[in-house]
C-alpha positions as CSV (number, residue, x, y, z in Angstrom):
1,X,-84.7,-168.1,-41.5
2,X,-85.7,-171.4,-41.9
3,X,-87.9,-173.3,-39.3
4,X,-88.7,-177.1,-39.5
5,X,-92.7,-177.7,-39.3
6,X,-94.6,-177.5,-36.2
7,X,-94.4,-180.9,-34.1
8,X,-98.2,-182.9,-34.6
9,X,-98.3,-183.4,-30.7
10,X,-98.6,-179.6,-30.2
11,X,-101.2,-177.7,-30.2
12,X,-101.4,-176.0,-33.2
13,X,-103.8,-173.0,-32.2
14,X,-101.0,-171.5,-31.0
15,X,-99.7,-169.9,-34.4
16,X,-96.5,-168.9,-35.2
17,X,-95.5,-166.8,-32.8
18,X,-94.6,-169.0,-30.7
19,X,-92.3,-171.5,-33.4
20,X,-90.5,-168.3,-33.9
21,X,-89.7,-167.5,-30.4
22,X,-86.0,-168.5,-29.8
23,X,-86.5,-169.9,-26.4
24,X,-88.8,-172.6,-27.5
25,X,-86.9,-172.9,-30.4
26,X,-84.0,-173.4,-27.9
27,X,-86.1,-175.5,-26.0
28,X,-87.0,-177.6,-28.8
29,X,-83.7,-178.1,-29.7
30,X,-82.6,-179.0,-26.5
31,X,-85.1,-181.8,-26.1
32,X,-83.6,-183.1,-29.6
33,X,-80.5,-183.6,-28.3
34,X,-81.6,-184.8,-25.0
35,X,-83.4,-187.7,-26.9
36,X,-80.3,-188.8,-29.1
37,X,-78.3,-188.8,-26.0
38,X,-80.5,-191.3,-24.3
39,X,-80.2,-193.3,-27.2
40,X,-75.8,-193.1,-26.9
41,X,-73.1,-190.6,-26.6
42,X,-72.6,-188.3,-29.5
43,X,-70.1,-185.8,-29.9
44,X,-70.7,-182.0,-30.5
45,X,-70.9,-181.6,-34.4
46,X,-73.0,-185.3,-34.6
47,X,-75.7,-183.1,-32.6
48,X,-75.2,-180.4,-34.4
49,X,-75.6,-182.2,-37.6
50,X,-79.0,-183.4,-36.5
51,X,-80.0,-179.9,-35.7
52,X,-78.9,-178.5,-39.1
53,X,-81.1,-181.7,-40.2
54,X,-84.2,-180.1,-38.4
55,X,-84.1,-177.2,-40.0
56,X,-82.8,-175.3,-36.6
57,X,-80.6,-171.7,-37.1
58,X,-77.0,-172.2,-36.1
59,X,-77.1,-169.8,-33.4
60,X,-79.9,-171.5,-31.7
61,X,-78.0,-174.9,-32.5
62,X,-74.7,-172.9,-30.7
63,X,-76.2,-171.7,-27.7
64,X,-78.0,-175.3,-26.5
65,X,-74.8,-177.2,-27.2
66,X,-73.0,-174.7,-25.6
67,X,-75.5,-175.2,-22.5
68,X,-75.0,-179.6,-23.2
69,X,-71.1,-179.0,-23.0
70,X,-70.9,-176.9,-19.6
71,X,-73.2,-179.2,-17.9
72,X,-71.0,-182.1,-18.8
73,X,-73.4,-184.0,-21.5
74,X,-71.6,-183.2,-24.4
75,X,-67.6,-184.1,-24.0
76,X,-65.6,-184.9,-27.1
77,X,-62.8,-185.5,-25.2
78,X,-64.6,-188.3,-23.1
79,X,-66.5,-189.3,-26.2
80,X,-63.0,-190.0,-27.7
81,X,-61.5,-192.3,-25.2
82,X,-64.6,-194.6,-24.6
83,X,-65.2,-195.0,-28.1
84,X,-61.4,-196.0,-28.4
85,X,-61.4,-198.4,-25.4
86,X,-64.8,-199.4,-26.5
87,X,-63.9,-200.3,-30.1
88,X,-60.7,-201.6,-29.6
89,X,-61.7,-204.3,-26.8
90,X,-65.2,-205.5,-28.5
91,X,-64.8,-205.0,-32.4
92,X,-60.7,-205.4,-32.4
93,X,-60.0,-202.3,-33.8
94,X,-56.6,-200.9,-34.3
95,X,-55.8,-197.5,-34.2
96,X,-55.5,-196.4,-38.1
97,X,-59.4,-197.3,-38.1
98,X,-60.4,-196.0,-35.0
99,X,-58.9,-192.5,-35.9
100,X,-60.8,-192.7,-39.3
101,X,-64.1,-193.2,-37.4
102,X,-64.0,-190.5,-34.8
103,X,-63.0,-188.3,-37.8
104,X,-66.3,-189.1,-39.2
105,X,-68.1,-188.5,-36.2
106,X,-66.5,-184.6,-36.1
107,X,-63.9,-184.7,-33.3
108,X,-60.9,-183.1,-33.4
109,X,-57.3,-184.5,-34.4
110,X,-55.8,-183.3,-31.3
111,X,-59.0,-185.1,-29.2
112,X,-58.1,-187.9,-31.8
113,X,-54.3,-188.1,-31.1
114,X,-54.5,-187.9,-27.6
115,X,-57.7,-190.6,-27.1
116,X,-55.2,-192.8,-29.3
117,X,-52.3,-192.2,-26.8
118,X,-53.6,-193.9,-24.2
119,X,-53.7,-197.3,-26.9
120,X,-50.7,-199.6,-25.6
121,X,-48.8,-200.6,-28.7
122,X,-48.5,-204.2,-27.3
123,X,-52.2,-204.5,-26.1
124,X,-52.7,-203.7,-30.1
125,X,-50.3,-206.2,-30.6
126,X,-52.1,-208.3,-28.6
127,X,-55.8,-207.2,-30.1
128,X,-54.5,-208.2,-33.3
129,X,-53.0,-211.9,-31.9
130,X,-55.7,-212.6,-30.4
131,X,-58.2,-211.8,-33.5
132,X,-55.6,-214.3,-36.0
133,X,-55.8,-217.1,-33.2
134,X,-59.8,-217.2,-33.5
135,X,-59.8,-217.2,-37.0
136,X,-57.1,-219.6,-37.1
137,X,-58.7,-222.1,-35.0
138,X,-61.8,-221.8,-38.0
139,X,-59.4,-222.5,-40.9
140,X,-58.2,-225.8,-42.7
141,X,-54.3,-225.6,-43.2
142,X,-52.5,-227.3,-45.9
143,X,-49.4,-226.7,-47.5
144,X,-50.5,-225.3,-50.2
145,X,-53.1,-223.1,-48.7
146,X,-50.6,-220.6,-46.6
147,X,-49.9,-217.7,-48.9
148,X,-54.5,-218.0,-49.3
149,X,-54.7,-217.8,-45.5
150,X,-51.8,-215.6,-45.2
151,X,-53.1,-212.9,-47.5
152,X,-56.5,-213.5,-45.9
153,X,-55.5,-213.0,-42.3
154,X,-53.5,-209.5,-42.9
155,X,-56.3,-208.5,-44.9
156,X,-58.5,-208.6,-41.9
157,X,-56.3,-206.9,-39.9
158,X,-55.5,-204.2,-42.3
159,X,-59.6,-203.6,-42.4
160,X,-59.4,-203.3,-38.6
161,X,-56.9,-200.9,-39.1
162,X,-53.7,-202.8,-38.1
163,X,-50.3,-201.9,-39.7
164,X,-49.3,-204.2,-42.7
165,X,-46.0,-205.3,-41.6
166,X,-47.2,-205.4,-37.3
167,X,-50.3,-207.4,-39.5
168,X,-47.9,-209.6,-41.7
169,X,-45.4,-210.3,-38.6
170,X,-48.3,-211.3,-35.9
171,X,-50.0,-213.8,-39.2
172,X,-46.5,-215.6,-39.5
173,X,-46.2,-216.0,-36.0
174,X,-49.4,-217.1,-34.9
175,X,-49.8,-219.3,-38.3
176,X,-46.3,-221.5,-37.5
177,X,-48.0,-221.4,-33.7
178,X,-50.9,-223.2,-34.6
179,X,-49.3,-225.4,-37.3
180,X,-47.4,-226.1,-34.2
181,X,-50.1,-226.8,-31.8
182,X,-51.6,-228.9,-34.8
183,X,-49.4,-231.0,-34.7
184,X,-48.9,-232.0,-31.0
């Protein structure tokens, strides 16, 4: 069994006894994920990625997340939706993208598919209209220029996660909508 190295602020006359005792390893651990909960949410295998990091054994890893989760301070499920609302309203994300990134952060697809179910297909729609309008409003439009800014535009969107043809449709509307407004 593996145990990470004792922690500099603690006394070290105390030998290893006590590093081996599970409930201060437990206790250890739990101040661990206390500490990168203060910083932001994380879900369940994020913590327990960072105590596989510290070197602490996966039952004692089990039993404080366990502990986390029935006191309500580890919750994929909520984890899921505010990082969906979150990322959706302040980065523009769509949901190919935002499934991808709470993939990455260990949740799982059922979590995924119903955090993604509470997306409205036309408050995407609108996500994504709303992203081509500002950059739009940044970009010099001449004739010859459309298929550049065209290509350029979905390309954003795809990155963000959007579909290519809701992408392609909401560019060509939005682009003959501020050629429009251009020219008033």
């Amino acid at each position: 069994m593996f145990c990470p190295p004792q922690s500099t602020s603690e006394p070290s006359d105390q030998g290893d006894e006590q590093t081996q005792d599970p409930r201060k390893r437990e206790e250890q651990a739990k101040n661990v994920c206390l500490r990168l909960l203060t910083v932001r949410a994380r879900t369940r295998a994020e913590l327990e990625e960072q105590l596989t990091k510290r070197g602490y054994p996966d039952e004692v890893s089990a039993t404080v997340l366990d502990r986390l989760t029935d006191v309500g301070l580890v919750d994929d499920e909520d984890f899921a939706e505010q990082w969906v609302r979150s990322r959706h309203a302040n980065a523009g994300k769509g949901k190919r993208a935002l499934a991808v990134e709470l993939r990455k952060k260990g949740v799982d697809n059922e979590v995924i598919d119903a955090a993604l179910a509470d997306l409205d297909p036309a408050a995407e729609r609108q996500r994504a209209e709303q992203l081509v309008r500002d950059k739009l409003r940044r970009e010099r439009l001449n004739d010859d220029d459309e298929m550049k800014v065209t290509r350029r535009l979905v390309g954003m969107l795809a990155r963000r996660g959007y579909g290519q043809s809701m992408a392609l449709d909401v560019v060509r509307v939005e682009l003959a909508g501020e050629r429009e407004r251009r020219r008033v």
